[in-house]
Structure formats: structure tokens, C-alpha cells
C-alpha positions in Angstrom: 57.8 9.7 76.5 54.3 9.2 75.2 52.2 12.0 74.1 49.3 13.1 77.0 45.9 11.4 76.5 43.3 14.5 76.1 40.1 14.2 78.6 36.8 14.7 76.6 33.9 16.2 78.9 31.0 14.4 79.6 27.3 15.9 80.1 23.8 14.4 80.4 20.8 14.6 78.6 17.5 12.7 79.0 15.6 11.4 76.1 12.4 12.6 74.9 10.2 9.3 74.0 10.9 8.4 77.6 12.7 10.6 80.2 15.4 8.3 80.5 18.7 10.1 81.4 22.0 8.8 79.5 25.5 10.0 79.7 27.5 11.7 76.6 30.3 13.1 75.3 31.2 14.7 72.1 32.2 13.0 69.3 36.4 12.8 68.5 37.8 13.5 64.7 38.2 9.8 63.7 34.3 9.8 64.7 33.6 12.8 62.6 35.9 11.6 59.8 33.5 8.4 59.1 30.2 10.8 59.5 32.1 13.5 56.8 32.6 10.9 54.7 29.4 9.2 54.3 27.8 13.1 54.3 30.5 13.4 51.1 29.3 10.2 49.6 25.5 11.2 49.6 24.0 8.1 50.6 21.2 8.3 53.4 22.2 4.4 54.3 25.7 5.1 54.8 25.0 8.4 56.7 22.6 6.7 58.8 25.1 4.1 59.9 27.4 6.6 60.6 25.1 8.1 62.9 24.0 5.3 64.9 28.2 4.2 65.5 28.5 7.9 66.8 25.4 7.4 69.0 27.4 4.3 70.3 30.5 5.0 70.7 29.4 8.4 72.2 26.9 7.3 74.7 26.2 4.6 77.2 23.1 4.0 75.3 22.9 -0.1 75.0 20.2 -0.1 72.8 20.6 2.0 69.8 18.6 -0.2 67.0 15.6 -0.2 69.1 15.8 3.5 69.5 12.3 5.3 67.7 13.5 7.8 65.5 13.1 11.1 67.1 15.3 9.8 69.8 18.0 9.3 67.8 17.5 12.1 66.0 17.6 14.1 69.2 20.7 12.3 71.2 22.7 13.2 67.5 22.2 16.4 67.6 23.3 17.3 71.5 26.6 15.4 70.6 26.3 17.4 67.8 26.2 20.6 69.4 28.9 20.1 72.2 31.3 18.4 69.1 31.4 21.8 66.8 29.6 24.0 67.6 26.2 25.9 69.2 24.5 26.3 65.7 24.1 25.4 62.2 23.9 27.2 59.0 21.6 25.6 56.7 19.7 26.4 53.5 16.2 27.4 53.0 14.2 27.5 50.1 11.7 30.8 50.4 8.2 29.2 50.1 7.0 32.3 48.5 8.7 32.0 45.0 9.7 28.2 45.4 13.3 28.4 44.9 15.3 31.3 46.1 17.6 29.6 48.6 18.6 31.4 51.8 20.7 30.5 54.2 19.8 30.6 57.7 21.4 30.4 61.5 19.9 28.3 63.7 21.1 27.9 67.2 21.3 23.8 67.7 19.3 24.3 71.1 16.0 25.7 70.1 15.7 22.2 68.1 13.3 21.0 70.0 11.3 17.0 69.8 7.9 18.7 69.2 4.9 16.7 70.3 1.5 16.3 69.1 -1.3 16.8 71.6 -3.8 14.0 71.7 -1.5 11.5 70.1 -1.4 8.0 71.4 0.0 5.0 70.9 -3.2 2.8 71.1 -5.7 3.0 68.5 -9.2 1.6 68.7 -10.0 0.1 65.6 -13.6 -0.7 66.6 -15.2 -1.5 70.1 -13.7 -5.2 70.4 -10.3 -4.6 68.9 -7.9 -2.5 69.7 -4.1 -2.1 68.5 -0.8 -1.0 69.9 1.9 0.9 67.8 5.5 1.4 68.2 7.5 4.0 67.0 9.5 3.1 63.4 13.1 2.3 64.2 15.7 4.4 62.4 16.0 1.5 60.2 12.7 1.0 59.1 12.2 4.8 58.8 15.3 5.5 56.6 13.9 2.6 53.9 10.1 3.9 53.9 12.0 7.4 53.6 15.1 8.0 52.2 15.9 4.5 49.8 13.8 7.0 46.8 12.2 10.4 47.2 8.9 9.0 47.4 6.9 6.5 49.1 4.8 3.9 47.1 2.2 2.2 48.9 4.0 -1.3 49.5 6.7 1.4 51.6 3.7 2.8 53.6 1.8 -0.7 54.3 5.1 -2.3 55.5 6.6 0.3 57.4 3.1 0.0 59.3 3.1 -3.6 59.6 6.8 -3.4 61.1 5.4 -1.1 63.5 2.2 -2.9 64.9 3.0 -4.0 68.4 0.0 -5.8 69.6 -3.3 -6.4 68.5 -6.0 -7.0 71.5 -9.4 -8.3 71.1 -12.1 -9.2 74.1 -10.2 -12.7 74.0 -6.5 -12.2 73.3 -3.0 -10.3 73.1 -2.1 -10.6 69.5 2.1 -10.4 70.0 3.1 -9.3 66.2 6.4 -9.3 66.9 6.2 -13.1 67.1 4.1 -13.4 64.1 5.4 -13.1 60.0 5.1 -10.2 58.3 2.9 -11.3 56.0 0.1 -12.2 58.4 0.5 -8.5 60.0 0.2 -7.0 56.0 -2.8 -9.3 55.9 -3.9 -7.7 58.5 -3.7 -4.6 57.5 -5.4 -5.3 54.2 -8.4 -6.1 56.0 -9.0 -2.4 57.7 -11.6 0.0 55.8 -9.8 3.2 54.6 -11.3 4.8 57.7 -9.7 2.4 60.0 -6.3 2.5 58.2 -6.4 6.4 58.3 -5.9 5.9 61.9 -2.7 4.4 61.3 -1.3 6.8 59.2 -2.8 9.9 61.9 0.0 7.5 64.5 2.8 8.3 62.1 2.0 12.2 61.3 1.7 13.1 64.8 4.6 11.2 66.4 7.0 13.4 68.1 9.2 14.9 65.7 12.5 17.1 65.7 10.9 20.1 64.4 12.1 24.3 64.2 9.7 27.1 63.3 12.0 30.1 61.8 11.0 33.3 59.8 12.8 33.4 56.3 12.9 37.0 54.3 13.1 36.6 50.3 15.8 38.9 49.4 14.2 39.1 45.8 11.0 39.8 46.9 11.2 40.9 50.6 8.9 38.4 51.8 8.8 37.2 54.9 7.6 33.5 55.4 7.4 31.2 58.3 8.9 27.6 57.9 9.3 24.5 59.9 12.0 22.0 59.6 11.4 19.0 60.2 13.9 15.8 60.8 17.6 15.7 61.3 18.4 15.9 57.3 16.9 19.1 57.6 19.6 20.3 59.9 22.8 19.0 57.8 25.0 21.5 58.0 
């Protein structure tokens, strides 16, 4: 006689970039096996990957790669919570001395997508042109961040070019997701600092998985507020 077949609960959640309601369940142990063994292995490619299978196999989510990143970032860490557990201990380094490390509860559903007021997808570059952004897919985030621990300016320049949507002008839709890179980058090259500082404002204030907690130093008994910010932040 074959062994029952356990039934895994399924819930709802809708996603923060655009309301949409999916269906999920949590993840199983051969799912979590491939995610604990990336984590083991340290690399932010593999853990990535691992992600976005879990995301797939977990949801009925068709279009995971096109995801923006906060999405993802959020739909992880519901299955997340309903998979093992309600919170996360994680480590926080007091800000007040720099490297005392404390380690800290957070429950997984105060994790909130914060968003910035006043930020927009459109940006005006001047009064005839005008240029649409998406968000950076996981993809394109995870090289810009996470391939070394700092961005150099070829990083910053072509995660922005990968990100242009359209570029308008009195005349014409500019489709850049039809066009090469390089004529994007070219672009790009052309904008004053001013005009490129808009760019970079798109990326700071896009919506963000962000938590605001109060740390105490136990060497010093000071009490500092933090935010985390991103889903690495909330490895636990």
C-alpha cells in the first residue's frame, strides 16, 4: 500500500508593484534543500536562482523573470513565513560603535514593501523629452549588486540603460526595449549630471522591502534605530 500524499495549504497574497492577487503555498523540503544549499555555498547567483525556482514552483506566478525586484523580494518572504516559521532571527551590527553584533527577532509580517512618496516612473528630462523607467529585474539587480561589494560606474550606467523603457519626444515613442544597448548607454552619456541625477533619484526611491527596529548595545547601552533594507538583510 502506498504511503498517503500530504495536502499543503494554499493562501493568497497580492503583490505590491501592482495589486495583482496570486495563489501560494509553502515551500516542501526538497524546495528548501536546494535554497539551504546555495545559502551554504555563499554565492548570491546561486541563492538567487534558488529563489526564483521556489517562487515558481510555489506560486501560479507565470512570469517570474519579469518580476521588479521588490516583488520578488516580497512573494519570498510570505512563502517564507507560512514554510518555517512567523519570524526570523537575524544579526545587527549596533551603529553606535560599528561592530558589536546583536541579534534581533523580527516577526516576518511587519516586513513591509515601503514606498516612497512622490516617486514616479516618468521622468521629464527637459520640456520636449520625457523618459519612462522600469523597475530592475532580479537579474539585473543581483549583477549591479551582489557580483562585488561595490558598484563601479559601468554597473550603475548599465543597470540604468537595462531599465529605460521608453523615451518620448513631441515626435515619437522611443521603444528601448527594441533598440541595442549600446545606443541606450549612448544615450545616457549625453544627459548633464543634473539630468542623470534623475535617474539615479528613480532607483533610491523605488519601493523597497524595508524594517525600522530599535537595537540596544549591550556594551554601551545604546539604543539606535535601524532599517533593513532588501531580502539579504532578512537571511536567517
Amino acid at each position: 500500500m502506498a504511503l498517503p500524499t500530504l495536502v499543503t495549504p494554499k493562501f493568497k497574497m497580492k503583490l505590491p508593484s501592482d495589486g495583482r492577487v496570486v495563489n501560494f503555498r509553502p515551500f516542501l523540503v526538497k524546495e528548501e534543500k536546494v535554497l539551504l544549499i546555495a545559502t551554504e555555498t555563499g554565492n548570491q547567483d546561486s541563492i538567487v536562482n534558488a529563489i526564483k525556482d521556489i517562487i515558481g514552483a510555489c506560486t501560479d506566478i507565470k512570469d517570474v523573470e519579469a518580476l521588479p525586484t521588490f516583488d520578488i523580494e516580497f512573494v519570498f518572504l510570505q512563502i517564507r513565513t507560512k514554510s518555517v516559521g512567523e519570524s526570523v532571527e537575524v544579526g545587527v551590527t549596533c551603529p553606535d560603535d560599528n561592530e558589536t553584533l546583536v541579534e534581533v527577532k523580527i516577526p516576518l509580517d511587519s516586513i513591509k514593501v515601503q514606498k516612497t512618496k512622490g516617486h514616479n516612473k516618468e521622468i521629464k528630462m527637459s520640456d520636449e523629452i520625457m523618459i519612462t523607467m522600469n523597475y530592475p529585474s532580479l537579474d539585473t539587480f543581483v549583477k549591479a549588486n551582489f557580483v562585488d561589494n561595490q558598484q563601479d560606474v559601468d554597473q550603475v550606467f548599465d543597470m540604468a540603460a537595462s531599465c529605460v523603457a521608453t523615451v518620448t519626444t513631441p515626435e515619437e515613442v522611443h521603444n528601448c526595449k527594441e533598440m541595442p544597448k549600446a545606443e541606450v548607454l549612448e544615450f545616457l552619456d549625453q544627459m548633464s549630471s543634473a539630468q542623470f541625477k534623475k535617474v539615479q533619484d528613480f532607483f533610491e526611491t523605488m519601493p523597497k522591502l524595508s524594517h525600522k527596529l530599535k537595537v540596544t548595545n549591550p556594551k554601551t547601552k545604546v539604543v539606535s534605530d535601524v532599517t533593513l533594507e532588501g531580502l539579504a538583510s532578512f537571511f536567517g
